[in-house]
N, C-alpha and C positions, 0 to 999 in steps of 0.2 A: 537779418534776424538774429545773430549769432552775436552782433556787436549789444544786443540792446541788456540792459539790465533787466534781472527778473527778481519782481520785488521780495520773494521768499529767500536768493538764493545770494545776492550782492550783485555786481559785473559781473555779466556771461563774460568768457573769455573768446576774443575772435583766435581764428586758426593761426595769426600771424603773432598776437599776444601769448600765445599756448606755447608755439613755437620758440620766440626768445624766452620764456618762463621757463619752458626746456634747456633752450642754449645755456642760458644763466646757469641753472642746474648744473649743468653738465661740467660747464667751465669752471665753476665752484669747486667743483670735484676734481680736475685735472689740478688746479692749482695746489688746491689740498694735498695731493700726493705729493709735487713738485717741491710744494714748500716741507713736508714734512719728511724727504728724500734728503733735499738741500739740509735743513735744519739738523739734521740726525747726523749728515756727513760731514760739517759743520763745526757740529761741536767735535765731534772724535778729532776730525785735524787739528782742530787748534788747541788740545787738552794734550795731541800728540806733542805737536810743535813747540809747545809753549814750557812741555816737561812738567806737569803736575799731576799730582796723584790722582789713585786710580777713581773712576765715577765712581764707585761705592762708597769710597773712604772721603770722596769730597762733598758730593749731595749729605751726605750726612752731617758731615761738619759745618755746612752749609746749613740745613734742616736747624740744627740746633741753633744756628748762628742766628735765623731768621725768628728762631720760635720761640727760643729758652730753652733751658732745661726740660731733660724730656726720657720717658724710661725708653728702656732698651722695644718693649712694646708699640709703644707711642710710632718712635723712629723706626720700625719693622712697618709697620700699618702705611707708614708715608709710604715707605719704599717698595711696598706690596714681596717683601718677601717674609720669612720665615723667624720666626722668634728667634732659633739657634743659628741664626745665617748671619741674620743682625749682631747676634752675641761675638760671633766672631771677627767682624769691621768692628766695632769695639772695641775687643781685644787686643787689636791692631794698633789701631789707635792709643789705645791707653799704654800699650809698649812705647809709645812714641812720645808719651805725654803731652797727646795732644786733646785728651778728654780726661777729664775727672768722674767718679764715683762718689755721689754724695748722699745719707738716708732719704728719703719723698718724707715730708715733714706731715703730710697729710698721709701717709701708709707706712708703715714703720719696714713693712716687709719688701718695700722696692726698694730701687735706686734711683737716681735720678742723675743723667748722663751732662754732665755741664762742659764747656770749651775751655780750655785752660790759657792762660796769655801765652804761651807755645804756639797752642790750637787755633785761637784767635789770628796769631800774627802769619801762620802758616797756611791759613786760610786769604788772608789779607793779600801774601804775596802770591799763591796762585794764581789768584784775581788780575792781580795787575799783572802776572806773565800773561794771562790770556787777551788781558784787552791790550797791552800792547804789542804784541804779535798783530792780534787781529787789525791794529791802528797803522799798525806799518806794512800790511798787503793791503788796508787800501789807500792809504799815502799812493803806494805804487804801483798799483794797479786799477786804480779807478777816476775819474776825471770829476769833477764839481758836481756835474747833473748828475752825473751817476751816486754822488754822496749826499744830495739831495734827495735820489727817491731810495736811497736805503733809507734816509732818516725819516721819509714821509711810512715807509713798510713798519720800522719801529716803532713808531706812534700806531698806527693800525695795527700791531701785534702786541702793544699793551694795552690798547682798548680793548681788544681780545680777551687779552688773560684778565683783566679787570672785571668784565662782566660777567668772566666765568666764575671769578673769588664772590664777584656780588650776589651770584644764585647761591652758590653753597652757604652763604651766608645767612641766607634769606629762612 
């Protein structure tokens, strides 16, 4: 009786459906952690290993690399921290001349934080210290199949983030 459909309700679920709909569940969830454990540890190694600046100062130059031009607002909201905290990675930056200060052409009273060809190029090479770092542990420590279902996980982890840009978008 448990297997049959009821027409108000969709498939009844039997006890052994309920059951892997759980296991699923469950194992969604262990993975999730796994992966966001791995991922997190991850990136700090290779950001360690590779010698590039610190996350603050790169997600940022990053942010703007990806967005444009963007007030010090803007790039705080991304990073969910503080207006004055962001003012200060700025400041950083801008010592370094790897951001510009330019009027917001539409608000006379902002600024508008742009990459500078410094910012740009020192963004550039971080990039490529961390993917070749990352290219050369797994040259060496990973075998074909195993390079196969990384790249099978990458494709499933930007269909990922893809659907998630495509809601926010929506």
């Amino acid at each position: 009786m448990l297997d049959t459909p009821h027409p108000h309700r969709g498939t009844a679920l039997s006890p052994s459906n309920h059951q892997t709909s759980q296991h699923a569940v469950s194992r969604a969830e262990q993975v999730a952690e796994g992966l966001r454990r791995v991922v997190g540890d991850l990136v700090r190694k290779v950001r360690n290993e590779a010698h590039t600046p610190s996350s603050a100062q790169s997600e940022t130059l990053g942010f703007i690399d990806r967005n444009g031009a963007a007030s010090i607002s803007e790039v705080a909201a991304y990073r969910h921290v503080k207006h004055q905290s962001m003012r200060l990675v700025i400041d950083q930056l801008e010592l370094q001349a790897l951001v510009t200060r330019t009027p917001d052409p539409v608000d006379g009273r902002k600024q508008l934080i742009e990459l500078t060809a410094k910012g740009k190029a020192a963004l550039e090479t971080g990039r490529s210290q961390r993917s070749q770092w990352l290219a050369d542990e797994l040259k060496h420590k990973t075998n074909a199949a195993e390079l196969e279902t990384l790249s099978c996980a990458v494709e499933i982890l930007g269909r990922l983030l893809a659907a998630e840009q495509n809601d926010q978008s929506v």
